[in-house]
N, C-alpha and C positions, 0 to 999 in steps of 0.2 A: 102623441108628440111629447118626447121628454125637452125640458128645458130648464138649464144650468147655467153657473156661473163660475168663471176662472176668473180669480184675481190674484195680481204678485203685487209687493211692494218693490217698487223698483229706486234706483238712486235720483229720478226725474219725478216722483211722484206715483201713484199707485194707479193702477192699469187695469181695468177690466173688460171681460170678453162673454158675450151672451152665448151662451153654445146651443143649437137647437137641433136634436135631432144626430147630435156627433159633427156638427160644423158650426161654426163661429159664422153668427149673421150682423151682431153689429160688435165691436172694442173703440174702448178708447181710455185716455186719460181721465183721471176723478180729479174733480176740482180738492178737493179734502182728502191731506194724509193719511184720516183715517178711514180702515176699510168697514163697510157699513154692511149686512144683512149676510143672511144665507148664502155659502160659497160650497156649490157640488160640481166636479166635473168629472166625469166618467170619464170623457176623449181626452183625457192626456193633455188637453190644454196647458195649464197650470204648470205644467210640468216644460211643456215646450216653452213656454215665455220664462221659467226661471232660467232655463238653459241658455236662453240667448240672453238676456239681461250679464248670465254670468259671464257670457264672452264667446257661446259659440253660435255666431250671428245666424248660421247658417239653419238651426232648430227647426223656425219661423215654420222653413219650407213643406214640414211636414202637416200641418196644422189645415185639415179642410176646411173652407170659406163658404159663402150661403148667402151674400152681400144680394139684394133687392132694388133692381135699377131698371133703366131703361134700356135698349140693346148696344144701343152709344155703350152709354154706363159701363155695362158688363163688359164690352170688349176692351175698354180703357183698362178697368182692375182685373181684366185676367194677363193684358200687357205688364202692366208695374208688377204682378207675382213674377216677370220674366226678367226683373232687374235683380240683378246679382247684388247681395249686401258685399258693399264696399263702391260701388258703383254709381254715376248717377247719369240723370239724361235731362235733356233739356223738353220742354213743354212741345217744341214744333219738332223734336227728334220721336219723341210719344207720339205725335197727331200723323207723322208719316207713319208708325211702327202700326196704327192700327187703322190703317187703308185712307185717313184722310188730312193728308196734307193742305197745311193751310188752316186746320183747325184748331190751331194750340188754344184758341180761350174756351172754347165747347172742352179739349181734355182739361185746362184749367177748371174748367168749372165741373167736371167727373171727378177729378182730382180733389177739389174740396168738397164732394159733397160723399164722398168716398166714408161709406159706413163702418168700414173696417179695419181704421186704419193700425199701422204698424206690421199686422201681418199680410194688408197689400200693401206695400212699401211707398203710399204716397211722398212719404219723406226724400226719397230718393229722387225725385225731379226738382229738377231748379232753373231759373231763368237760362236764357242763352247768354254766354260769356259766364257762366260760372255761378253768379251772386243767388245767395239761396233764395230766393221769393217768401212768398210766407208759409206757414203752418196752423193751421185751425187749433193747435193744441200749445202754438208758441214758439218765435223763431229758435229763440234758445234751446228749447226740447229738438229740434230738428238739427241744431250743429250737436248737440250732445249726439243724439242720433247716429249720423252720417261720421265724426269720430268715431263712435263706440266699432261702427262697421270697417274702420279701416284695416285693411289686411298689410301684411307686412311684403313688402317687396324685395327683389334686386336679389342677388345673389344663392343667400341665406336666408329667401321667406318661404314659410313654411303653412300655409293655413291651414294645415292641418293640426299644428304645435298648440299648446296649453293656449289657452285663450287669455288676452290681458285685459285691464279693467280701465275702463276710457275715464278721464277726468272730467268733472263738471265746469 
């Protein structure tokens, strides 16, 4: 069993990702700007999270996951890999999308116990009516977030186009 670590500094704080095996089991936010210990990734992690940090949200997608849950669990975070960055849904929109409607505080609570996050897109779900609920890692980190994923609309958008750099 090989096991690695990717980390990027990001404009929200510095982000790490345990890779084991070629999949990411557990990522998250560091408390401390500074990055601390032995940093090896073989799978191209490090490389996908500088990519989306730069702007092209879309990276994330390619990065295999290895998250350690109950069968709830796992159907919840293989649902939120299926939210498009730019996108969100709501808690009781999730508990229908994964056969149990009526469950939104069980996907709430998958939701935050979600080992991996960023690249299962917990971020992406928000209360009904809009208003972002919370974030294990910071409501602010999650409108930084859910901005940085905004794609350009209407006429003349392109998400394919150079990637723009979201404001804190």
């Amino acid at each position: 069993m090989t096991r690695e670590q990717a980390q990027v500094e990001t404009p929200i704080g510095v982000f790490r990702a345990t890779v084991v095996d070629g999949a990411v089991r557990t990522a998250g936010f560091l408390n401390s700007r500074v990055a601390r210990g032995p940093v090896r990734d073989s799978a191209g992690v490090r490389d996908a999270l500088a990519a989306y940090f730069a702007g092209y949200v879309d990276a994330l997608d390619a990065i295999e996951v290895a998250p350690q849950g109950t069968e709830f669990k796992q159907r919840v975070w293989k649902e939120l890999r299926e939210i498009r960055a730019g996108s969100t849904i709501s808690y009781g929109e999730l508990a229908a999308r994964v056969g149990a409607p009526g469950a939104a505080r069980a996907v709430g609570t998958a939701n935050a116990t979600n080992p991996v996050c960023l690249v299962i897109p917990c971020h992406r779900v928000v209360r009904a009516g809009g208003a972002l609920g919370g974030y294990g890692f910071g409501v602010e980190r999650k409108r930084w977030l859910l901005a940085h994923e905004e794609r350009p609309t209407g006429l003349f958008g392109d998400v394919t186009a150079a990637p723009r750099a979201a404001s804190v």
